[in-house]
N, C-alpha and C positions, 0 to 999 in steps of 0.2 A: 908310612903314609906321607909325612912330611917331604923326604926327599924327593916324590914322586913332583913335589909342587915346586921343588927346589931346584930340581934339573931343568926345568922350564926356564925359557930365557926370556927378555922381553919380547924379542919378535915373534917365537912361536907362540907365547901367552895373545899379542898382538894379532896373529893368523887367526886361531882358534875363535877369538870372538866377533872378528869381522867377517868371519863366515856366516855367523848366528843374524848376521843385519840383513842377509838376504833372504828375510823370511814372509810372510802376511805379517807377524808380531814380532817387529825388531828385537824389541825392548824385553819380553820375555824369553826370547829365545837366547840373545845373549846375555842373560843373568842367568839362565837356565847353566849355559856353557861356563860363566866365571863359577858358579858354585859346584859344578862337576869337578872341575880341577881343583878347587881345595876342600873338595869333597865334604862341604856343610851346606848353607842354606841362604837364599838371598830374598831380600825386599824393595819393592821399593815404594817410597811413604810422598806423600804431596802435602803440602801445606795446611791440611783441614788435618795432618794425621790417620787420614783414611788409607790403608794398605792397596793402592790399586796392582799390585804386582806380587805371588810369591809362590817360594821355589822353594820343599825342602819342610821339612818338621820344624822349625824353629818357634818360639814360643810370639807369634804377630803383635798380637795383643800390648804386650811387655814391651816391646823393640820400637813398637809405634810411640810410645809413649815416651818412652826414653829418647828418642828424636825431636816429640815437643820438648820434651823437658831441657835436653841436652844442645840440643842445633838451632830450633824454630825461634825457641826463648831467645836465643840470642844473635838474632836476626838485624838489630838495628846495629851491631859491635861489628869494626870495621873489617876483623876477622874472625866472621861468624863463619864463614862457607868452606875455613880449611877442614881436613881429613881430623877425623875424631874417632877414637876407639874406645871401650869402656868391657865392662862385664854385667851379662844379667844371669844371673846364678850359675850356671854350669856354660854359658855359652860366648866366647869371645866375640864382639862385634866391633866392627869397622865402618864408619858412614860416612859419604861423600857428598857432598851437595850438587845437583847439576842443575841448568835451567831445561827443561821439555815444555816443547809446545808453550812457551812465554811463560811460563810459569815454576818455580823451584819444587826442586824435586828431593830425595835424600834416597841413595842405593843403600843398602847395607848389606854385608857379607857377613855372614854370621858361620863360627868354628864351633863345635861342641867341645869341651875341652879332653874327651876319650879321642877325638884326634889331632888333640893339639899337644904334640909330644914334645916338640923341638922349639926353644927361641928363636929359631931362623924362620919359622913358621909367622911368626908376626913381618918380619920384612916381606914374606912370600905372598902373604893374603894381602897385603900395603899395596904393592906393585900391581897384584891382580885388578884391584879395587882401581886404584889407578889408571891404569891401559882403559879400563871399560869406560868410567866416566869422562875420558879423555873420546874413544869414541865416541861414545852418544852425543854430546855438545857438538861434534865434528857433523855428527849426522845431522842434530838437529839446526846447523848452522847449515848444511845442504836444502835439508827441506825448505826451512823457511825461504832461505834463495829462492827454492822451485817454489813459493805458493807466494810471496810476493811477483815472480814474474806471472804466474798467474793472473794477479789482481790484476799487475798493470794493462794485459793483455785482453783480458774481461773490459776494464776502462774504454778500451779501445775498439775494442767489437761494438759495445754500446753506444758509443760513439756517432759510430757510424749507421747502427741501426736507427737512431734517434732523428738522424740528421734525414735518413732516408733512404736506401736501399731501390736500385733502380733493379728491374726484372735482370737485366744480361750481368748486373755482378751477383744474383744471390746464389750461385754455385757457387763463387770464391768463399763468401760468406759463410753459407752452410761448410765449408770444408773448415773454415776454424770455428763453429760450432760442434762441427764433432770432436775435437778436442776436448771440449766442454762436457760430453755426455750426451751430445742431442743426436737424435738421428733424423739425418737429411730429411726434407721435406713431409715429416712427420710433425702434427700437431702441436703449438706451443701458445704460452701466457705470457701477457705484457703485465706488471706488478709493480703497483707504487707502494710504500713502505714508510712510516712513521715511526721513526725511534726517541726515544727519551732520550735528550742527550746526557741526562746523569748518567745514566746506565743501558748507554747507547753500546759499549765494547760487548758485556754480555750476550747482546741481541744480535747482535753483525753473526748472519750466514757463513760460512768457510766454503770454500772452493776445492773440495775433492775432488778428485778425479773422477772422470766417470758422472758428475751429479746432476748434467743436466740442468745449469747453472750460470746466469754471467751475471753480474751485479757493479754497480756502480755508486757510490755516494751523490747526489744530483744537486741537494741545496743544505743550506745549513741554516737554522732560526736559532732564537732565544732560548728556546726551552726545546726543540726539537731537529732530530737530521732526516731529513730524505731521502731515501734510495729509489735506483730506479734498477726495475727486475727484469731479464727474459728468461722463464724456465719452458724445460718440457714440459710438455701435457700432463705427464703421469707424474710430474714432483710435486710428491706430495705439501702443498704448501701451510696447511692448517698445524702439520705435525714439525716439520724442518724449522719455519721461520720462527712459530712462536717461543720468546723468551721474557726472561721479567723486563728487559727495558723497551718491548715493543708496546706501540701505541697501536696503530691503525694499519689497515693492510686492504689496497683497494685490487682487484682481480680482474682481468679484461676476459672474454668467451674465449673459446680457442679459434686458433687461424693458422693457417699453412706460408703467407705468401709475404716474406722478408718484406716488402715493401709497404706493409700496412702496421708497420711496428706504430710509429709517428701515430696513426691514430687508434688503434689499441693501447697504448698510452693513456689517449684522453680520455676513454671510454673509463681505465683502471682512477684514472684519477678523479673523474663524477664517483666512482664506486668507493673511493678512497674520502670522499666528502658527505658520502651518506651511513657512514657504521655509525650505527647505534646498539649500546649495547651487546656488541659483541667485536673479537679486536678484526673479523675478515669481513670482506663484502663483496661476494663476487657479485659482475653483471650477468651471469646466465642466470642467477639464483635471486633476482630483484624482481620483482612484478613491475608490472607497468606504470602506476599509478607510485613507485617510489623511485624507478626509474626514472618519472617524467618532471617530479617534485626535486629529482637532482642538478639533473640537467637545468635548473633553475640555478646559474652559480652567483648570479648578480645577486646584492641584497633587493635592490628594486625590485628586478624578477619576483623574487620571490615575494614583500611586500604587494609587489600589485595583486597578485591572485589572491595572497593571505586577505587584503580589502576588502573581498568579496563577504566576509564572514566577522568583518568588523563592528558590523550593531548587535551579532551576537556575541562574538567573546569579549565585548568588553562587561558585559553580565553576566557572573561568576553561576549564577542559576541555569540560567538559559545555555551557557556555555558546557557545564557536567550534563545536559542532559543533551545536550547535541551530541557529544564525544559519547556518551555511554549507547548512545541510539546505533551508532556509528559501528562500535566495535561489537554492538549486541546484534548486528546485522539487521536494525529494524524493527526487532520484536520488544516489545511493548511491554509485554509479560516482564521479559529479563531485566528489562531498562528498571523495572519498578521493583525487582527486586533487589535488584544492586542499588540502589536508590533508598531502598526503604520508604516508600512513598507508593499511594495507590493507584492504578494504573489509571483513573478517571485525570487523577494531577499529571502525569505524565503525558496522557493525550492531550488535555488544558495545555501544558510547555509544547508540546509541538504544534500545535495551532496559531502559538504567540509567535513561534521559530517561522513558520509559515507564511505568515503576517508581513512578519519584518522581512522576508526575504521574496515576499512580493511569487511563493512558488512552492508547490508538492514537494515532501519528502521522497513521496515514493515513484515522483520521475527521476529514469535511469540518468537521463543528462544532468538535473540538479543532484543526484546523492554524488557523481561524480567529480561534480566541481568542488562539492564540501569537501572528498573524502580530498582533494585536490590540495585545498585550502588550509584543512588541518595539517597535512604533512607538510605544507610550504612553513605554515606557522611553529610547527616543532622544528624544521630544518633552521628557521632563522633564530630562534631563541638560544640554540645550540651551537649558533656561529658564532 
């Protein structure tokens, strides 16, 4: 068995697994290929020790472990990342460290030792293990090339769509949109975006191919980064974007016509200044009355209408029973029993509410300015 692996040279060992990169799954296919030829078993382990990769009978569990123990452990030592080999009961292993996708990685090539006949056998699986890890870094030092030109290129569409987009260049445009995913003058979303900058990396979207996707970082605060988004229509944004370091995420309606980026934009960012309680806000999905309480961005704005409602909330009575009137849609009944209080006292506070406000509850034009007033007054507490 051995000399099968033995007659291999480096460049046919070299051939054989850079075939396997031309695959959907690089990374499996050629581990698949390097444990063919020394005919055991390969892994490959990530930093948490979680096995995302394996080929072969070998005992995961055990070999995962043996990687924290043996490589991960020793991490901060200045040569933590050379080639390590050990034994976990019957099975010879070999582990190499590589960076994937910015992060360390550990292959292992595991020998059972019913085919590990020969001590040339340990130089054979060495060089195996070697060529491969020596690939992958190769590759992952291509991709990243291709997914940093990406960003910059996404920078740069954005750019331009931001700035404004006159009608005779959006055929140029739309043609490196499809690069991106997007299909020509089909439907798309302008998206502002709030990331925590502790754990803004987490949160940052990726630019695959295909996704229908351009993103740009726009501003940078104390505690927070800004992106500015155009996706297609159908990306899905609620499931892609969210991550633990996203904050807020404002959503424009959809639109077709490159040159209304600039104010789809604006619209995403009222929508991006009204989430409450939840991290999206899209504007197709706002009613009117929080729509109209957004588009208030001044604090004044907002202030001056909140005034309106100023001799009642500044009495803490009169004020729970306006708001419970409010969301109980009027009824009297509910009011009193969310309230705990009987509906004679409750009709008594709407009367005094009435009073002071010089005007009926149950005019359409006064409940509108209330419902107006409150949302102005929860918007400003919360800026």
């Amino acid at each position: 068995m051995s000399s099968n692996r033995k007659s291999l040279t480096r460049e046919q060992i070299f051939d054989e697994l850079m075939s396997g990169l031309n695959s959907v799954d690089p990374l499996e296919s050629a581990l698949l290929r390097a444990t063919n030829i020394c005919r055991g078993a390969g892994l490959v382990v990530n930093e948490l020790g979680e096995v995302i990769r394996s080929v072969g009978t070998a005992p995961t569990h055990l070999i995962s472990q043996w990687v924290q123990d043996e490589i991960f452990a020793d991490a901060d030592r200045p040569r933590w990342d050379e080639p390590k080999s050990g034994a976990i009961g019957r099975w010879h292993v070999y582990a190499q460290t590589v960076r994937l996708r910015s992060r360390n990685h550990v292959i292992v090539v595991a020998v059972h030792a019913d085919a590990f006949v020969e001590r040339e056998d340990d130089a054979a699986v060495s060089l195996i293990l070697d060529v491969l890890t020596k690939l992958l870094r190769a590759f992952e030092g291509f991709e990243s090339f291709s997914i940093s030109n990406r960003r910059e290129e996404s920078v740069r569409v954005l750019r331009d769509l931001e700035a404004g987009v006159s009608p005779g260049r959006e055929p140029a445009i739309w043609r490196l949109l499809e690069s991106f995913g997007f299909v020509a003058y089909e439907p798309i979303r302008a998206v502002r975006v709030r990331l925590d900058i502790a754990d803004s990396v987490s949160a940052r979207p990726t630019l695959p191919p295909g996704g229908g996707l351009v993103i740009r970082e726009s501003e940078y605060g104390a505690s927070a980064i800004e992106q500015t988004v155009v996706c297609s229509g159908d990306f899905d944004i609620e499931s892609r974007l969210d991550a633990p370091g996203l904050l807020d995420v404002g959503v424009s309606g959809l639109f077709t016509a490159l040159s209304q980026v600039p104010e789809m934009l604006q619209t995403a960012n009222v929508a991006l200044g009204s989430v409450r309680g939840t991290k999206f806000a899209f504007v197709d999905r706002m009613r009117p009355i929080e729509w109209a309480a957004a588009r208030m961005s001044l604090r004044f704005d907002r202030r001056l209408v909140a005034a309106f409602l100023n001799p009642i909330v500044t009495k803490p009575e009169a004020s729970t029973t306006l708001r419970t009137y409010v969301e109980s849609g009027g009824s009297i009944a509910e009011v009193a029993a969310r309230l705990h209080v009987h509906e004679n006292t409750v009709r008594y506070r709407i009367r005094q509410i009435e009073n002071v406000l010089d005007a009926r509850l149950t005019d359409p034009r006064t409940a509108a300015e209330i419902v107006l007033a409150l949302q102005c007054l929860d918007t400003s507490e919360l800026a």
